[in-house]
One Martini backbone bead per residue (centre of mass of N, CA, C, O) as a GRO file, in nm:
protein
   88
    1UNK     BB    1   4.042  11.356  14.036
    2UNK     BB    2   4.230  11.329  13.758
    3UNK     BB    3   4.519  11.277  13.604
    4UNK     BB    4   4.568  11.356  13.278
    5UNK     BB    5   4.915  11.492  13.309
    6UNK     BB    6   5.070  11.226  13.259
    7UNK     BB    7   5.368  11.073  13.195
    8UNK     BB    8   5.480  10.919  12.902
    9UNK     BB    9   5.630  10.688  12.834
   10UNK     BB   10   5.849  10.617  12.587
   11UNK     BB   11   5.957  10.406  12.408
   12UNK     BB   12   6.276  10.183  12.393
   13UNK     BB   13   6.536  10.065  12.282
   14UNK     BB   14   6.791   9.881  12.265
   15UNK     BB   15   7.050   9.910  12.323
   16UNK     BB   16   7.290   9.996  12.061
   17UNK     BB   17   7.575   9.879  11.953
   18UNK     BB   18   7.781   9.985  11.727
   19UNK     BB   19   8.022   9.786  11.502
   20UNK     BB   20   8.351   9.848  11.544
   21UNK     BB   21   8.658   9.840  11.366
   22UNK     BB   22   8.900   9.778  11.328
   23UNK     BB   23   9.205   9.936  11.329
   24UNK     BB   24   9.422   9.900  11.034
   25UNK     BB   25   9.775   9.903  10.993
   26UNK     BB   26  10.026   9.891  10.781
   27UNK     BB   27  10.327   9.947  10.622
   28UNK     BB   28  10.201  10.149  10.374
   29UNK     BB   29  10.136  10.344  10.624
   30UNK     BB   30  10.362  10.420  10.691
   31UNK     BB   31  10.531  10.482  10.453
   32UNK     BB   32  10.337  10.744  10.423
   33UNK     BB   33  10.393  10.892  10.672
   34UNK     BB   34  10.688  10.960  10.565
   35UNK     BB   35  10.628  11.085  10.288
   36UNK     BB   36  10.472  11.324  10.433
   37UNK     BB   37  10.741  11.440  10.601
   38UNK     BB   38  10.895  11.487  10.374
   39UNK     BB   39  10.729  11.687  10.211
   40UNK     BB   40  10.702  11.910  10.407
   41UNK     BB   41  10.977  11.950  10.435
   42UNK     BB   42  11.003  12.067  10.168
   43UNK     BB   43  10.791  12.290  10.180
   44UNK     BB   44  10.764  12.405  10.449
   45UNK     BB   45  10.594  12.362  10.700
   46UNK     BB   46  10.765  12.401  10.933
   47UNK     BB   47  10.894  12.492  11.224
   48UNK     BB   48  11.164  12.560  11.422
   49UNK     BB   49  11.032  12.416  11.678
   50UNK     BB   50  10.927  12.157  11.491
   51UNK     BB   51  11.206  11.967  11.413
   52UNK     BB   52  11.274  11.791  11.663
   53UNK     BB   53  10.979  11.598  11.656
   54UNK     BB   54  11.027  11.534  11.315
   55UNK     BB   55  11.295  11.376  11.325
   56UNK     BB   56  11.196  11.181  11.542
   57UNK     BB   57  10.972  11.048  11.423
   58UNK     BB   58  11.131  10.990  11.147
   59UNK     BB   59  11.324  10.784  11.247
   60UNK     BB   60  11.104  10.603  11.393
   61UNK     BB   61  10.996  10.514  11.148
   62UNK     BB   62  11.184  10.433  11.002
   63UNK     BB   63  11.321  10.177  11.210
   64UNK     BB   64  11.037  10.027  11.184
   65UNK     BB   65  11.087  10.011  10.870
   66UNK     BB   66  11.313   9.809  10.910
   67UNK     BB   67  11.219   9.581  11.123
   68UNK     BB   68  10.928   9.560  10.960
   69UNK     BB   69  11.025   9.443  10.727
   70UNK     BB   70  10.925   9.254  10.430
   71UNK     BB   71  11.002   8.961  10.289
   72UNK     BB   72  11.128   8.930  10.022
   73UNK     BB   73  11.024   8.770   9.728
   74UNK     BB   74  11.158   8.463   9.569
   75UNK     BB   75  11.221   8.406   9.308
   76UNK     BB   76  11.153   8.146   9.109
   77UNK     BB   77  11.312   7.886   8.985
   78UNK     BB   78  11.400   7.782   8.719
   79UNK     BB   79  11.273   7.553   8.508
   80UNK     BB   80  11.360   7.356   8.260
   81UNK     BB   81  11.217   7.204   7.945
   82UNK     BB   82  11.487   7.166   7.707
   83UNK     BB   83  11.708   6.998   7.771
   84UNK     BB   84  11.995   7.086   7.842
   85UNK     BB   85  12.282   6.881   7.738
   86UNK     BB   86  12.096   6.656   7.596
   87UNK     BB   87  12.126   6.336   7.432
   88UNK     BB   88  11.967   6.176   7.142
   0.00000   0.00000   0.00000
């Protein structure tokens, strides 16, 4: 008697793993941070015993983009091209 109630197994893709992109934060995502923390805070979203742990992360994101502002660019010199001060 032959067992025809055999399992076969069913082929398998080679396990893919998905790509997933490393995440980057900017200063300006830190900054909408900040700004979240605000805005909640003036509408009362806070309750008074979690005021001490968000005064204290809105602290440190203050001081980490104080310390890590981008160095603002200097716009560049005129330099002028009406020749000022030349006598012809």
């Amino acid at each position: 008697m032959t067992d025809d109630n055999k399992e076969i197994p069913m082929p398998t893709k080679a396990e893919e793993k998905p790509t997933v992109e490393p995440v980057t934060l900017t200063i300006a995502d830190i900054n909408i941070c900040k700004t979240i923390i605000e805005t909640a805070s003036e509408r009362g979203a806070f309750k008074a015993d979690e005021l001490q742990m968000v005064g204290l992360t809105y602290n440190r994101i203050s001081q980490w983009l104080i310390e890590n502002k981008l160095p603002e660019e200097e716009p560049p010199e005129e330099t002028s091209s009406d020749n000022q001060g030349e006598e012809k």
